[in-house]
N, C-alpha and C positions, 0 to 999 in steps of 0.2 A: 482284528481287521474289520469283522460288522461293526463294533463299536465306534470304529474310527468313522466308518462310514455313514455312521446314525448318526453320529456327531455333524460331518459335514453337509446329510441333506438337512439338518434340523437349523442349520445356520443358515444355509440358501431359503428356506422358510421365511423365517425370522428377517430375511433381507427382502425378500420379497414381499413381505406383510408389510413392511416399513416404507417400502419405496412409494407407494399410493399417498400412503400417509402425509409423508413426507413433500409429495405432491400436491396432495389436498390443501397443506397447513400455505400453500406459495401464495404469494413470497415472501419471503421474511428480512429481506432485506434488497437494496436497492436493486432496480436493475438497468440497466444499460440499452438504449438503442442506437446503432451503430448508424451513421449516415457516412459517406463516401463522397461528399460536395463540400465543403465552404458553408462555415456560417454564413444565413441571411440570405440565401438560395431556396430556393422553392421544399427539395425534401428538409430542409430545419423549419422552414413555417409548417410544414404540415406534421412532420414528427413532434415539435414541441403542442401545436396543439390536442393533436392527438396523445404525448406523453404525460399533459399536462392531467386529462380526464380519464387515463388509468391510472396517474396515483393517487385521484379520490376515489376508485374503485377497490384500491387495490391494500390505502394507508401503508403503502413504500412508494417511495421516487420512480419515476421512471424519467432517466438522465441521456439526455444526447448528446451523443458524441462524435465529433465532426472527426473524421479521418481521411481528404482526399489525396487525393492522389492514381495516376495510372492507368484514368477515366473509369477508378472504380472498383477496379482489380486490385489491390491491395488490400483495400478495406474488407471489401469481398473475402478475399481467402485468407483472412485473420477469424471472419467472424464462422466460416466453414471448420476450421481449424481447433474452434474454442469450445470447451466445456461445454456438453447437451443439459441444462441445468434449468437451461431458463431466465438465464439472467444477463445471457450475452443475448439480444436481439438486431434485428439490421431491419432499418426502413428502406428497403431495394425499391429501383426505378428502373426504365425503360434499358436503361446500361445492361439490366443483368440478364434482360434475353436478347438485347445488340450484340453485347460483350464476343458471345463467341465466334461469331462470324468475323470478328473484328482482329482479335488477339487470336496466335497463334500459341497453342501450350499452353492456358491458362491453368492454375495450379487448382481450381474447381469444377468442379458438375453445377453448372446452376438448376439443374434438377434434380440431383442425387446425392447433394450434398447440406440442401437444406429441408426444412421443415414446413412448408405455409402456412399462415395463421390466418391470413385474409388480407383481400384485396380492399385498397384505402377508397379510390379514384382514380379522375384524370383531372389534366389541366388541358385543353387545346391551346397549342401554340400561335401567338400573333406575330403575325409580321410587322413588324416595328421598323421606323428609321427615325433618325436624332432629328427632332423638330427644324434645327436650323435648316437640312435639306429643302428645295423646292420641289418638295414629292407630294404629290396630293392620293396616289394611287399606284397599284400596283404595275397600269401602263404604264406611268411614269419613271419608274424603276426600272421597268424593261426596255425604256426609252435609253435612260440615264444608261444601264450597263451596255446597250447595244452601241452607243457613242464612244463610250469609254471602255472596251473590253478590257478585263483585268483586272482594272482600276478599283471598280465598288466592292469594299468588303464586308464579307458579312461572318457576324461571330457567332461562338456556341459552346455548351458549357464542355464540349470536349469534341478529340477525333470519335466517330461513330457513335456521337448521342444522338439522339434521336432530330434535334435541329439542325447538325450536321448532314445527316441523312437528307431529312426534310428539304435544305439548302440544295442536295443536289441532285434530288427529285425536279426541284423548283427551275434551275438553269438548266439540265438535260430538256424540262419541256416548253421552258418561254425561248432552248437557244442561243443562251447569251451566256457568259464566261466572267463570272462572280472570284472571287479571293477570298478561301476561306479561311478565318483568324482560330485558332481550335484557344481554349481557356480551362483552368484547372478549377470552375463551378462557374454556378447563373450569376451568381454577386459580383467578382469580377468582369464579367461580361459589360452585363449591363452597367455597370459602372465606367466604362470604357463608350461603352455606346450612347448615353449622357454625353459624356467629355467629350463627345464628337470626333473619338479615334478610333470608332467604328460609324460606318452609314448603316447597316443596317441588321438584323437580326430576327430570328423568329424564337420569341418568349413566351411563358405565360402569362393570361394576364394576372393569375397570383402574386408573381412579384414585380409586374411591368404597372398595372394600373394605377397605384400610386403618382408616377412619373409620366402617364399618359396624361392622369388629371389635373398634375402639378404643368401639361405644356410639355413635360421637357423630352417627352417621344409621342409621334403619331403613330396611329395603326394604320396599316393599309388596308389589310386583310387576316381573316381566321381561319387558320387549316384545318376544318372542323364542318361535319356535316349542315349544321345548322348555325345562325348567330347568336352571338353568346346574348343572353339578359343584363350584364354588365355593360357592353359595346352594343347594343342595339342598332346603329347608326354605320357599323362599321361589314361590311361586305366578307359572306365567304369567300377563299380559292378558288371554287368551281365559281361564284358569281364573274368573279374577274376572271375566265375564263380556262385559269387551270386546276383542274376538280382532284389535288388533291387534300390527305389527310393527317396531321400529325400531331400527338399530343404526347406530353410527358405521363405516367403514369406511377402509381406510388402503392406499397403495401407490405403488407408485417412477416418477416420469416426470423426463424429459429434454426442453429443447427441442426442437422438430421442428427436422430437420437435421443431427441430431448422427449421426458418423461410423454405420452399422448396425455394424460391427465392435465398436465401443465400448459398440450397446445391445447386442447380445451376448454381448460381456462382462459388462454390468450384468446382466444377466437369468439369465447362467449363477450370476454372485455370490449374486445375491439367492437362486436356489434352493436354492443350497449352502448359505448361512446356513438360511434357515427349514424346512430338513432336519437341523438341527443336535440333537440330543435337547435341548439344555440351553436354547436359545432356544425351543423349543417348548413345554419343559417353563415356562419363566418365563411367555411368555405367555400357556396356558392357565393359569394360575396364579392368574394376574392376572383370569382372566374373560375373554380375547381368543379367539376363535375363529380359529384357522389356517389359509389356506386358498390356499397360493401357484396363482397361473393366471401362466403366462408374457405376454408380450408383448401378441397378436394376441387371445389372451381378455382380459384385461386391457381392453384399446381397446373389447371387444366388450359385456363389461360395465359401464365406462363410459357408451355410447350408451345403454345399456337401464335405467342409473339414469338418464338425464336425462330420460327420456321418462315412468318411473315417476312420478316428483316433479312434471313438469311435470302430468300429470294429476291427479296427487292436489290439488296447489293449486289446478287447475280446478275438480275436481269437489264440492271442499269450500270455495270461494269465498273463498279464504285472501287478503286484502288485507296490501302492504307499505307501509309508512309512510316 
């Protein structure tokens, strides 16, 4: 019986001397970042170039992998779900401290069922409408919907994203009684709001600027304390009169479980990346706001959007369908 039992701590040894190891040598083969939107959507610009600059840190791929659906919640409780290894990751957004206030029974803990590695950014949201509108301003809009109640719609990359929200922040304080179009990511959206079968939307200018400088969307305004350096010309919410705030926001988790060695790694990566001038430089570029927090703020910010959102939908009586 001792023997059998020197035998079995001598193997839990040996497992445990290994496991570090095994952790140290990561990664050794590819690894996966999980996105939950639509290629060509805000988290695939900023996951692929963030995955692009840990696989020269890392000499393995790091691969995006678009899975939407369910404003998120799928993706989401696949990647809670999968091997703590390290090699399943998820670039989680503003969804995943909405989510619960939103969905009833969601099959995760968006705090106890993953790992942080650190926070990416933001994007501030613009309020956009399809050029051909005679909108020069965000009066104007309040104009148009107060004439037309019902009528003006405006889209978002899902029920209870963060623009969704934002939208009914926006009509609870100008008043007025907006249609809102809900959409399964940013890329269809705004491809929709181009085509002029939406009037109106609030995006970032990550993947809205393009199409603002091509003509084919005006900004009204930026839900955002300050004017962005890309839009300089272009007026806060509070300037136009309603002060509020809203932005997408992006960053790196891991299953709960996965080796600390390995989020260590990840965490050390991710700073070294978004210290980089040239990934700094693209994504303010783009209108993303840079703002790496490691791990433990990361987790800590987290908590503090879900509890933000869940009060806002409280306190502005926001129903889900």
């Amino acid at each position: 019986m001792n023997r059998i039992f020197a035998c079995l701590f001598a193997a839990l040894v040996m497992l445990g001397a290994a496991m570090p190891a095994r952790a140290q040598d990561y990664p050794t083969r590819p690894v996966k970042i999980i996105i939950a939107f639509p290629v060509g959507g805000l988290l695939d610009v900023v996951s692929r170039i963030v995955g692009e600059k840990l696989s020269g840190l890392a000499g393995q791929q790091f691969v995006i992998e678009a899975r939407p659906g369910a404003g998120g919640t799928l993706a989401t409780a696949a990647v809670a779900r999968a091997e703590p290894d390290g090699y399943t990751l998820m670039m989680i957004n503003d969804n995943h401290a909405i989510n619960p206030s939103v969905f009833k029974n969601i099959p995760y803990d968006s705090v106890k069922d993953f790992a942080a590695i650190g926070f990416v950014g933001s994007a501030p949201l613009v309020f956009s409408v399809n050029a051909g509108l005679p909108l020069h301003s965000i009066k104007d809009l309040v104009a148009m919907a107060r004439e037309k109640p019902g009528t003006v719609t405006y889209g978002s990359v899902g029920v209870g994203s963060a623009a969704h929200l934002a939208g009914e922040m926006f009509t609870a304080a100008a008043n007025v009684s907006m249609q809102h179009v809900p959409y399964r990511g940013g890329a269809p959206a705004l491809n929709d709001l181009i085509a002029g079968h939406l009037n109106t939307m609030m995006t970032s200018a990550v993947v809205g600027l393009p199409h603002i400088e091509a003509g084919k969307l005006r900004p009204l305004a930026v839900a955002h304390s300050a004017r962005l350096a890309v839009l300089p010309d272009v007026p806060t919410l509070a300037e136009a009169g309603y002060p509020l705030e809203a932005a997408y926001w992006f960053g790196l988790v891991a299953p709960a479980g996965t080796p600390a060695p390995v989020v260590a790694w990840l965490e050390k990566g991710l700073r070294e990346v978004l210290a980089m001038p040239d990934v700094n430089k693209r994504l303010t570029d783009m209108g993303a706001v840079v703002n790496p927090l490691g791990g433990s703020d990361f987790a800590a910010f987290i908590r503090t959007d879900m509890a933000k959102w869940a009060d806002v939908i409280a306190r502005n009586n926001i129903k889900f369908e």
